[in-house]
C-alpha positions in Angstrom: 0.0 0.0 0.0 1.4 3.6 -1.1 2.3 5.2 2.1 0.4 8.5 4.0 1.1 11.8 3.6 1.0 14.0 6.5 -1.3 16.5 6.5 1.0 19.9 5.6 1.9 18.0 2.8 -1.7 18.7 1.3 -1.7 22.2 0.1 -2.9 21.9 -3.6 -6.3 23.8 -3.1 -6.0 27.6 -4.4 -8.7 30.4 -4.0 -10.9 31.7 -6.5 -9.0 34.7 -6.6 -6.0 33.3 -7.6 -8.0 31.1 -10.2 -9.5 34.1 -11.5 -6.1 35.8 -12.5 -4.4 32.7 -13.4 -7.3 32.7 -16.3 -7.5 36.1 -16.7 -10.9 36.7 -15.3 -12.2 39.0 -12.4 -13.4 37.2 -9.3 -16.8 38.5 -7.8 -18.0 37.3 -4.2 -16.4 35.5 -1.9 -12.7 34.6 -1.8 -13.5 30.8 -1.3 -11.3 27.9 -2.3 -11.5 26.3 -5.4 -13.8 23.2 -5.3 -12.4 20.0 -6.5 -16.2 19.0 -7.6 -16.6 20.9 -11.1 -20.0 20.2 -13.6 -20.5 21.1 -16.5 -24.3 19.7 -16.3 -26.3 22.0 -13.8 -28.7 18.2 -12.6 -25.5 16.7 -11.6 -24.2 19.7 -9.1 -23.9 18.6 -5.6 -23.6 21.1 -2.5 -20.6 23.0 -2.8 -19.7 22.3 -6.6 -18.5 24.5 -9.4 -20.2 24.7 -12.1 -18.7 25.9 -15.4 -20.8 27.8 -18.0 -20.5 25.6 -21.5 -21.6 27.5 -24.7 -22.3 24.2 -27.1 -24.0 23.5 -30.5 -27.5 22.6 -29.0 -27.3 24.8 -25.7 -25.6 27.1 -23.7 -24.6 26.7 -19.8 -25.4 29.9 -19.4 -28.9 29.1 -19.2 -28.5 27.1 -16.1 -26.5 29.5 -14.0 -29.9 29.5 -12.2 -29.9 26.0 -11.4 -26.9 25.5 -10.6 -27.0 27.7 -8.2 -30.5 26.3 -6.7 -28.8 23.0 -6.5 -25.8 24.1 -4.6 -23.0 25.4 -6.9 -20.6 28.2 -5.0 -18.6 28.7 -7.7 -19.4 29.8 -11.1 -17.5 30.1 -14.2 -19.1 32.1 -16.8 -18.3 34.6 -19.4 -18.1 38.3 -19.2 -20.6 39.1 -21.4 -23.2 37.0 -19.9 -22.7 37.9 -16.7 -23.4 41.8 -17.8 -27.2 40.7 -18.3 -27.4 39.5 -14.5 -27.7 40.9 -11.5 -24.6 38.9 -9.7 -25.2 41.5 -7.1 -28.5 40.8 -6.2 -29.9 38.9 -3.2 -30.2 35.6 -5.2 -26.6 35.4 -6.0 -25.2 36.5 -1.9 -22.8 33.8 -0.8 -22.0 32.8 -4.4 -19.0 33.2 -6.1 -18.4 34.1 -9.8 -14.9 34.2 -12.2 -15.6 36.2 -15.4 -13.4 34.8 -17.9 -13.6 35.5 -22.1 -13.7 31.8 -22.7 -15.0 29.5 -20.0 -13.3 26.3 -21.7 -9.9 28.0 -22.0 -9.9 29.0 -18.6 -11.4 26.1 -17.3 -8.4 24.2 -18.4 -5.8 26.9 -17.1 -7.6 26.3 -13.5 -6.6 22.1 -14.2 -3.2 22.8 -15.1 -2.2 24.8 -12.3 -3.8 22.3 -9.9 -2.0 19.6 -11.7 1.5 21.5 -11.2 0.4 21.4 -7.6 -0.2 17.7 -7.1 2.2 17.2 -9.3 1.4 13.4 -10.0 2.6 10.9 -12.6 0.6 10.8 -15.8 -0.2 8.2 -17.8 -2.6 9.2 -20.9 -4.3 6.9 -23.1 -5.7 7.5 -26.8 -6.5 5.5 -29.9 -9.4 4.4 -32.5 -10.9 2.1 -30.1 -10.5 0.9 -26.5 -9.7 3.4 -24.7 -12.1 3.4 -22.0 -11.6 -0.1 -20.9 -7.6 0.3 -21.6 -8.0 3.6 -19.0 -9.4 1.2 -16.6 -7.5 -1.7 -16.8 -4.3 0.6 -16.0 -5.9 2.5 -13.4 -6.8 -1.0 -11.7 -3.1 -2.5 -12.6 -1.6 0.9 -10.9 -4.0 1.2 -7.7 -2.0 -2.1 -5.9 0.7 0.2 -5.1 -0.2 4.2 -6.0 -2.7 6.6 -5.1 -4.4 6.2 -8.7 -7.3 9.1 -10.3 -8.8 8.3 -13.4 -12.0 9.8 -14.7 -15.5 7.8 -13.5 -16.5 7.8 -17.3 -15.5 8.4 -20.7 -14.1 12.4 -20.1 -11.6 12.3 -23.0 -12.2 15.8 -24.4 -10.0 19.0 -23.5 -13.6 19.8 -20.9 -13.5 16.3 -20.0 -9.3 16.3 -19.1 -9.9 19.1 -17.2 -12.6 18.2 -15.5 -11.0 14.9 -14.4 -7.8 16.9 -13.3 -9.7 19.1 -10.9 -11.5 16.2 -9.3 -8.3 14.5 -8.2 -7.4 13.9 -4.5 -4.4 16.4 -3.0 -2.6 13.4 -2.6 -2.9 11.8 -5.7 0.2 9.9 -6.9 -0.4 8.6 -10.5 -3.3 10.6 -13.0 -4.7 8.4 -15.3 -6.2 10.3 -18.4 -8.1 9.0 -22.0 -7.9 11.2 -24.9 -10.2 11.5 -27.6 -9.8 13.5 -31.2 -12.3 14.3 -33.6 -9.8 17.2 -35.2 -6.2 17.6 -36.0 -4.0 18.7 -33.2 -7.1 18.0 -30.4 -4.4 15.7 -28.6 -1.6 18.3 -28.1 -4.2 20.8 -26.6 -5.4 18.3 -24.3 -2.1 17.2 -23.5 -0.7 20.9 -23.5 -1.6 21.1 -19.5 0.9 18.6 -18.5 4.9 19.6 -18.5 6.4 17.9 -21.3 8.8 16.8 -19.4 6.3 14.0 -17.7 5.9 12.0 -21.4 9.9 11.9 -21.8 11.1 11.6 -18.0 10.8 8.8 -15.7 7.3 10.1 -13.8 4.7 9.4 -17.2 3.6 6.9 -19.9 1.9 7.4 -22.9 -0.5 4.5 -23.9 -2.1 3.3 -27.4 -4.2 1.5 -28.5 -4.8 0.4 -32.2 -7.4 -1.7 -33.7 -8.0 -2.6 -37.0 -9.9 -5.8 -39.1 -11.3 -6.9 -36.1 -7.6 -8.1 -34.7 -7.2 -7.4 -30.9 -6.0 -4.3 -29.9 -2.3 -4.2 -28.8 -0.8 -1.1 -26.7 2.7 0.4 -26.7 4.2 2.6 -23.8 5.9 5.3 -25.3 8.9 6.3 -22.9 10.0 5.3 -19.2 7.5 4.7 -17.2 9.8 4.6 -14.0 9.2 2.9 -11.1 5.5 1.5 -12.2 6.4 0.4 -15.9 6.6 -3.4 -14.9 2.7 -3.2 -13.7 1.6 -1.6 -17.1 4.0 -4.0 -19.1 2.3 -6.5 -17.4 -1.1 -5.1 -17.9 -0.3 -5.1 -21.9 1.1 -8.8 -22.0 -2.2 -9.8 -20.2 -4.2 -8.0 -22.9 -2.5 -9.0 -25.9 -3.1 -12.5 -24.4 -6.9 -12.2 -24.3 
């Protein structure tokens, strides 16, 4: 089992201020800390969440500031210009927090990377055609025996989805396990930009993927050192290639 860490050592957490002019934004309300709990869908907020403002194809987050609020959220993420039409000031908004940011996704993913320099964990990231999910989750189950392992609870392998997954990590979190999905060219290096390069050519990260193609099983390469924890992926791969 991966040993404790004292307390002290657990300082990853920043405040909204400093999240605010890490992404550029202007903090309104309440210093609080950042929450480790971020949505992106206002019916899944729990007490005490964030919730960051999404503008997609078929909606916009914006709409559900509202209920995201109603359902808990503390801290919102939201664009400048939307924020303008409310009343943040008001009595419905007291003991709620807002950033207002120029693009929520952008600075959604600076808030991930500066908590992942804080935690600073081992990464291993996992991409391909197909498999992905259940390769994610065969190396997170491989790694937990001897590491303090985070991996996403479902298929978050979009630049939200990374980012999302990185802020939900434990302070003492020793090994990150990410899946990385593309749908454009160069989607992977902006998902991957967050984490020091450094960590896919040192001895702290692994790069995993998978490839599939005629129906033959999928086989996976690790791309680099893994370090100290390469012999439990390497045997994680054998296993699979076996099946």
């Amino acid at each position: 089992m991966p040993p404790e860490r004292k307390e002290g050592d657990l300082m990853a957490l920043f405040c909204a201020s400093e999240g605010a002019a890490l992404c550029g934004g202007r903090l309104y309300g309440p210093d609080i800390k950042i929450s480790r709990g971020w949505k992106c869908d206002s019916r899944e907020i729990n007490p005490g969440d964030g919730f960051v403002a999404l503008k997609g194809a078929a909606t916009d987050g914006h709409l559900y500031l509202h209920q995201a609020i109603e359902r808990g959220a503390k801290l919102l993420l939201a664009e400048a210009a939307e924020l303008e039409r409310l009343n943040i000031r008001g009595e419905a908004y007291s003991g709620v927090s807002f950033i207002a940011v120029e693009d929520t996704q952008r600075a959604l993913a600076s808030l991930a990377e500066e908590y992942l320099r804080r935690v600073s964990p081992r990464v291993a990231a996992i991409t391909g055609s197909v498999g992905k999910t259940t390769t994610r989750e065969l190396t997170a189950a491989a790694l937990k025996n001897r590491f303090r392992v985070h991996s996403a609870i479902r298929s978050f392998n979009t630049l939200v989805g990374c980012s999302l997954t990185i802020l939900a990590m434990a302070e003492d979190t020793e090994v990150l396990v990410l899946e990385l999905g593309t749908n454009h060219f160069g989607e992977i290096e902006e998902m991957v930009s967050p984490v020091p390069t450094s960590s896919f050519s040192a001895d702290d990260a692994a790069v995993l993927f998978c490839h599939a193609a005629d129906g033959r099983p999928i086989t996976s390469t690790v791309c680099g050192n893994a370090g100290d924890w390469d012999d439990e992926i390497d045997h994680m791969i054998e296993a699979a290639k076996e099946k």
